[in-house]
C-alpha positions in Angstrom: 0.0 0.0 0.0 2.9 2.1 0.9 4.0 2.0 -2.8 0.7 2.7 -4.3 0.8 5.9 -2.1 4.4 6.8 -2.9 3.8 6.5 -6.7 0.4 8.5 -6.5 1.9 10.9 -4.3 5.2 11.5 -7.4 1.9 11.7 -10.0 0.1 14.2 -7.5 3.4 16.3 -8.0 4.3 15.5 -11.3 1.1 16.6 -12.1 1.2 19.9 -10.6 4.8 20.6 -12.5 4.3 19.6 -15.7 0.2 21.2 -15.8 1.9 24.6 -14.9 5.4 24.7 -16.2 5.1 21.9 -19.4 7.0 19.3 -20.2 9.6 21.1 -21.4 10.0 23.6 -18.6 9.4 20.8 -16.1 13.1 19.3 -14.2 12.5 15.9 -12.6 14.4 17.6 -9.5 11.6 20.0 -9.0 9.0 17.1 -8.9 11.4 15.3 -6.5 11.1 17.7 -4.5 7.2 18.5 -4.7 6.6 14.6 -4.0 9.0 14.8 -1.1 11.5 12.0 -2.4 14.9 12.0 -3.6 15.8 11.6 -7.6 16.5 7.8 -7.5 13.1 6.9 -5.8 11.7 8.7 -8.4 12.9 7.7 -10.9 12.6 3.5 -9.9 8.8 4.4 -10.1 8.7 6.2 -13.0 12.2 5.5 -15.6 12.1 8.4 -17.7 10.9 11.9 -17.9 9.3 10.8 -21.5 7.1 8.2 -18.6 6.0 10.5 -16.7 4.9 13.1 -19.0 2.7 10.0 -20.3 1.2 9.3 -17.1 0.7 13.0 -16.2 -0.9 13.6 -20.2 -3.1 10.6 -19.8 -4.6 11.4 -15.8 -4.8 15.5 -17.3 -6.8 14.0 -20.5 -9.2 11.9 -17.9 -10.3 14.7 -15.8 -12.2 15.7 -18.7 -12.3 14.2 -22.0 -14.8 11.2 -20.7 -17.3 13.5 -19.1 -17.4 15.4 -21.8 -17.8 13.4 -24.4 -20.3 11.1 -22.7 -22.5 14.3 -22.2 -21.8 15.2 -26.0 -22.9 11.9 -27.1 -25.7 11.6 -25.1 -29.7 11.8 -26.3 -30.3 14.3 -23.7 -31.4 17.8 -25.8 -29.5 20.8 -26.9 -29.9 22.9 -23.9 -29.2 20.3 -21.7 -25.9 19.3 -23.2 -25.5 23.0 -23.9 -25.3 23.6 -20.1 -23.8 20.3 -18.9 -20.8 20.8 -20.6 -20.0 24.5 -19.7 -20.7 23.5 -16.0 -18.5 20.9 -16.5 -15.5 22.9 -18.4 -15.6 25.8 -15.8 -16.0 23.8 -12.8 -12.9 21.3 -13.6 -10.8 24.6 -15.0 -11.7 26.6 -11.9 -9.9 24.1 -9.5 -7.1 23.4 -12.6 -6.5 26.8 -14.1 -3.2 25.5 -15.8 -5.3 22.3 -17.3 -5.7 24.4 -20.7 -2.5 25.9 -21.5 -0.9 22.4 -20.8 -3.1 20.0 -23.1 -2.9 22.7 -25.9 0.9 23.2 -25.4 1.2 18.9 -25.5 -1.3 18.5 -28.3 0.8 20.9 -30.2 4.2 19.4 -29.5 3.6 16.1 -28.7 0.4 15.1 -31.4 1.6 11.4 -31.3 0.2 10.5 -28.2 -3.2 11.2 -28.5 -5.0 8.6 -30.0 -3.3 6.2 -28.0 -4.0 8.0 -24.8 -7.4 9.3 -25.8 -8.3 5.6 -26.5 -6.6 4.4 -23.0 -8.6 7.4 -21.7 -12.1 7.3 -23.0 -12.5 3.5 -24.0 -13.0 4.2 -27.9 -10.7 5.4 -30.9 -10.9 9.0 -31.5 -12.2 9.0 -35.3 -15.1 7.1 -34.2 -15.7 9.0 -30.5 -15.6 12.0 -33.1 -17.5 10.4 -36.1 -20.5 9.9 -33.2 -20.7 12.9 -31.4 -21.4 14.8 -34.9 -23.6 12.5 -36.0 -25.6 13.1 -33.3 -25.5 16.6 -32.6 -25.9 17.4 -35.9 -29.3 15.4 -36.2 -30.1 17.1 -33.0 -29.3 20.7 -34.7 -31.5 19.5 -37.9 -34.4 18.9 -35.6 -34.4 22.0 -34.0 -33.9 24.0 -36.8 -36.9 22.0 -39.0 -39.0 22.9 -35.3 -38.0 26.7 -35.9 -36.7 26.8 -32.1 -33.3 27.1 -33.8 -31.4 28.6 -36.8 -29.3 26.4 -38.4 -25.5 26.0 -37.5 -23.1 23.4 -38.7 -22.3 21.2 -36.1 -18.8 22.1 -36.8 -19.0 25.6 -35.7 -21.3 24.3 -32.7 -18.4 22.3 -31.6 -16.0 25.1 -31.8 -17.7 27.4 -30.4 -19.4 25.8 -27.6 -15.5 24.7 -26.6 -13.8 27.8 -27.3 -16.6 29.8 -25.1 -15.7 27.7 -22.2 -12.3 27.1 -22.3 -10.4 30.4 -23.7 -10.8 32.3 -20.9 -8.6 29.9 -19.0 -6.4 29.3 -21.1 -6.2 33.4 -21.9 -6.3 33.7 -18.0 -2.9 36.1 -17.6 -3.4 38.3 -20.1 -7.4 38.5 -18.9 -7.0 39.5 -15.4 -4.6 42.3 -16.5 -7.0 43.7 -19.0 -9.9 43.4 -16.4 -7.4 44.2 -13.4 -8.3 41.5 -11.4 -6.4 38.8 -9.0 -6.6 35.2 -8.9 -9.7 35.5 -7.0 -11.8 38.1 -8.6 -10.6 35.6 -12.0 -12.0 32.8 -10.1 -15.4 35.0 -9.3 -15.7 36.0 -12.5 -15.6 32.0 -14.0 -18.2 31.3 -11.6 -20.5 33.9 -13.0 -19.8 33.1 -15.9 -20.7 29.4 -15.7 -24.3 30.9 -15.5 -24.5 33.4 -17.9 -22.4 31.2 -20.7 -25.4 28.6 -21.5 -28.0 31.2 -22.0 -25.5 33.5 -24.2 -24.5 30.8 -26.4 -28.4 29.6 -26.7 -29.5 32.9 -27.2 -27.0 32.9 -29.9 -29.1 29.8 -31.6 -32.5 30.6 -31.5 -34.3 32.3 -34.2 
């Protein structure tokens, strides 16, 4: 048990480093130190740097890739997955403000890895995770457009911009609070206001 809590404890650190400085930035020393053990302990639990940036990609992916795409993929209706999934972005960014900035900086640098984490991650290969989530949202966004309670969209730009709405502010976050003068927690006040006023923005945004 002792191990399993010695190698969670290196991840809990590991995790911390790499989310705010990236893999690049991030010095095995530093997350030695975070975890509270020395180099060689470290490294017996997890060989390489290369390792660890794998496990710490593959645990940032999970906190909310699966959620996500279970509510995007779901039969539940427009609104509902309109809202689930900016409660869900703002809430998991709010307590993991680096989360953003990291994946895009690793997606960017290091493209190889995702389908074979995303898959490890989510359960299903990314072309067909993907292939269903438009499918369905776009028959969705048909539907309400044929009922007139929306104008049509491509489910492209719904994608996009139901993402980018949620997630940009975070990942904007430095520049932000100095153009709205504001500390980490007015930031953090403003996200949680916003997590109510997004959905009916973007909605408003839809209907005719």
């Amino acid at each position: 048990m002792a191990d399993r809590d010695t190698e969670e404890r290196i991840l809990d650190a590991a995790h911390a480093v790499f989310l705010q400085r990236g893999t690049a930035g991030a010095r095995m020393q530093e997350v030695a130190d975070e975890a509270g053990v020395n180099k060689a302990l470290l490294h017996y639990y997890f060989r390489s740097k290369d390792q660890l940036a794998q496990a710490v990609f593959r645990r940032a992916l999970g906190e909310l890739l699966p959620q996500a795409m279970e509510i995007l993929r779901s039969e539940a209706e427009i609104e509902s997955k309109v809202r689930g999934i900016v409660e869900l972005e703002v809430e998991i960014l709010r307590r993991n403000p680096f989360l953003p900035g990291y994946l895009l900086g690793e997606l960017t640098h290091h493209p190889e890895r995702v389908h074979e984490i995303f898959e490890s991650v989510v359960g299903m290969k990314l072309g067909r995770l993907g292939h269903e989530v438009r499918s369905t949202i776009a028959g969705q966004l048909e539907a309400e457009a044929e009922a007139g309670r929306m104008r049509e969209l491509p489910v492209e730009d719904f994608l996009m911009n139901l993402v980018s709405l949620a997630i940009f502010p975070f990942a904007a976050r430095p520049l932000l609070q100095l153009m709205l003068d504001v500390d980490e927690d007015g930031f953090d006040a403003l996200m949680g206001a916003r997590k109510e006023r997004l959905p009916e923005f973007f909605l408003n945004a839809l209907r005719p």
